[in-house]
C-alpha positions as CSV (number, residue, x, y, z in Angstrom):
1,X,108.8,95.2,74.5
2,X,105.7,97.2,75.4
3,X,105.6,99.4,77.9
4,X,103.6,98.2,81.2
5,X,100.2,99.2,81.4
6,X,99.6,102.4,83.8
7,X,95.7,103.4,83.0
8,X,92.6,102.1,84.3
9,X,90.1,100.7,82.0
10,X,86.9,102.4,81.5
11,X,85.0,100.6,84.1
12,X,87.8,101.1,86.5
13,X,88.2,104.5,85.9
14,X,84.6,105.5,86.1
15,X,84.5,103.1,89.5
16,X,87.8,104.8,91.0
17,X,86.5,108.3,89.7
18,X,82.6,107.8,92.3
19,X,84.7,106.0,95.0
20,X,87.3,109.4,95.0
21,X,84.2,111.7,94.4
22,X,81.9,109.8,97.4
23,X,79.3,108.9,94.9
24,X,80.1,105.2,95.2
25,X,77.2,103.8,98.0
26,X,79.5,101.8,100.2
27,X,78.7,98.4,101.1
28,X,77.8,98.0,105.1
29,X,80.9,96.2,105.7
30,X,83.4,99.7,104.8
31,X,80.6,101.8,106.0
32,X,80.7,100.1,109.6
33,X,84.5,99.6,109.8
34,X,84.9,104.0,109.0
35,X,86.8,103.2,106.3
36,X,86.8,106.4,104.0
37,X,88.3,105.8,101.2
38,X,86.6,109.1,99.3
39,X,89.0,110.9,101.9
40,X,91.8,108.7,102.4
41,X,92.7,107.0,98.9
42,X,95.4,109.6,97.9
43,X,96.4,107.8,94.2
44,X,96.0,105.0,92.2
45,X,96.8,103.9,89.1
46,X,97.3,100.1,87.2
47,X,98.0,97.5,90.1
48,X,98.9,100.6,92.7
49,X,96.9,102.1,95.2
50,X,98.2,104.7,98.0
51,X,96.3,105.6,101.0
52,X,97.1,108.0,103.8
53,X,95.2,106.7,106.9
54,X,95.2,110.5,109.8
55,X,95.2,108.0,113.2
56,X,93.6,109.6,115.8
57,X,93.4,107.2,117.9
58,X,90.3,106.1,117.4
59,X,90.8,103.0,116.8
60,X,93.3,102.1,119.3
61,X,93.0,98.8,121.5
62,X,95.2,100.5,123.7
63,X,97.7,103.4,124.1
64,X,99.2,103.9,120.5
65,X,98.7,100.2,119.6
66,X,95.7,100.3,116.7
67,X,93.5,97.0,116.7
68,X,94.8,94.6,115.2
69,X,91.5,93.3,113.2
70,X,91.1,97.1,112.2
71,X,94.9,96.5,110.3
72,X,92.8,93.4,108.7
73,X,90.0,95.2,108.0
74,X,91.1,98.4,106.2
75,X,93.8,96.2,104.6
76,X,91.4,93.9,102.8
77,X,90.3,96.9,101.6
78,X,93.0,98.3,100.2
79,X,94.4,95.0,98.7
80,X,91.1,94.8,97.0
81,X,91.2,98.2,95.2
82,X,94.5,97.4,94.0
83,X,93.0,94.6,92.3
84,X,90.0,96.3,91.5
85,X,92.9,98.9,89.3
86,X,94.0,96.4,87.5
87,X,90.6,94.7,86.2
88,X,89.6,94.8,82.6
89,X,85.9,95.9,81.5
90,X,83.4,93.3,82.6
91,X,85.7,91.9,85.4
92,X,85.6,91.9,89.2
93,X,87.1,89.5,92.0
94,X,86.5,88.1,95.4
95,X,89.2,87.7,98.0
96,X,90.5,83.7,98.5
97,X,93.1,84.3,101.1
98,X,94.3,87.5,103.2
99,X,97.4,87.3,105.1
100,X,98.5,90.2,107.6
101,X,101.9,90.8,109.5
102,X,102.3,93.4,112.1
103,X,105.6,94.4,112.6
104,X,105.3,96.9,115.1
105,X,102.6,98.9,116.7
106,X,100.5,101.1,114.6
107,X,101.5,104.6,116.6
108,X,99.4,107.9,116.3
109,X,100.3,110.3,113.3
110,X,99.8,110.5,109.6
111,X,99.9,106.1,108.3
112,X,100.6,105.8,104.6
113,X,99.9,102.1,102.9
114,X,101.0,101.1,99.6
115,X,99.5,98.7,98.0
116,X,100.9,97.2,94.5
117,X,100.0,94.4,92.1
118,X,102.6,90.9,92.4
119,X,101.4,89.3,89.9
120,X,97.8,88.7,87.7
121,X,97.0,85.9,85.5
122,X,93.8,85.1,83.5
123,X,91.9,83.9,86.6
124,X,93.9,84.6,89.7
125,X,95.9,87.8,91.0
126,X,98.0,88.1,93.8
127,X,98.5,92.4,95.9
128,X,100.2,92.9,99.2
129,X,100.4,96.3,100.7
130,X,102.8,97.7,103.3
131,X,102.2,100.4,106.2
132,X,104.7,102.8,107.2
133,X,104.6,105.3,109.7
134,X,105.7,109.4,109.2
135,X,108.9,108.3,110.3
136,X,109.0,105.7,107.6
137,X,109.3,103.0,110.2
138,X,107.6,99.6,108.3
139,X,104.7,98.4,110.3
140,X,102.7,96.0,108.5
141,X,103.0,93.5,105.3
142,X,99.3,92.4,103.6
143,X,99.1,89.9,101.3
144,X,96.3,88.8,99.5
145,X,94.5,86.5,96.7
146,X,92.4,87.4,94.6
147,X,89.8,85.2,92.3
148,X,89.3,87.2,89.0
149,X,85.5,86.2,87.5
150,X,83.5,87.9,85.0
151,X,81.3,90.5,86.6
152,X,77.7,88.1,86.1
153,X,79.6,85.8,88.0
154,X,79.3,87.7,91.6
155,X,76.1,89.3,92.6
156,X,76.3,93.0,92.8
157,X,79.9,93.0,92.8
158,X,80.6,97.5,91.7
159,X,77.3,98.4,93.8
């Protein structure tokens, strides 16, 4: 039985290696939520990604309760870079569905997320991602779809 695949391909790699450096433009829609993934992306390999998320507070909806479409937001995100790690050379994907589950309020303090692979077929892959806080306290479940098409399929889908 072979051993499960833990590198990125060569698009992937080169991709991950400009998003970690900050020499990957990103699109308006990161660029306007803050996300900063050159900053916050702490590791990723095949179908993983983990992200540590510093909340200041600035994006609170009130008192040690982050927005709740903020949680959406930088999820989608980080659901779709786990997918993006486990692409092969000439793929990319769009999000079909995106599911998020707040367990508890997002407090103040150092946020990691995790986000991992479920499962990926031909055509069709399937991440979720969980929050914790530095107390290890679950806060949040993502799960997500993913449509896997060949990368002259979606316009401009690396930047």
């Amino acid at each position: 039985m072979n051993a499960p695949r833990r590198n990125l391909s060569q698009q992937q790699q080169t991709f991950f290696d400009n998003l970690r450096s900050g020499d990957w433009q990103l699109p308006p829609g990161i660029r306007n939520l803050g996300i900063r993934p050159q900053d916050w992306l702490k590791e990723v390999h095949y179908g993983y990604t983990r992200y540590e998320w510093p909340n200041t507070g600035d994006r609170d909806i009130n008192t040690e309760r982050v927005f709740g479409g903020w949680i959406a937001g930088f999820s989608d995100h980080i659901v779709s870079m786990t997918m993006a790690s486990a692409l092969e050379d000439g793929e990319w994907f769009t999000t079909t569905e995106l599911q998020t589950r707040i367990f508890r309020p997002v407090p103040h303090g150092l946020i990691s997320i995790e986000g991992r692979l479920v499962s990926r077929g031909r055509s069709t892959g399937f991440v979720e991602a969980d929050w914790r806080d530095e107390k290890g306290r679950h806060l949040a479940r993502i799960s997500a779809a993913k449509a896997i098409r060949k990368l002259d399929e979606l316009p401009n889908p690396v930047g």
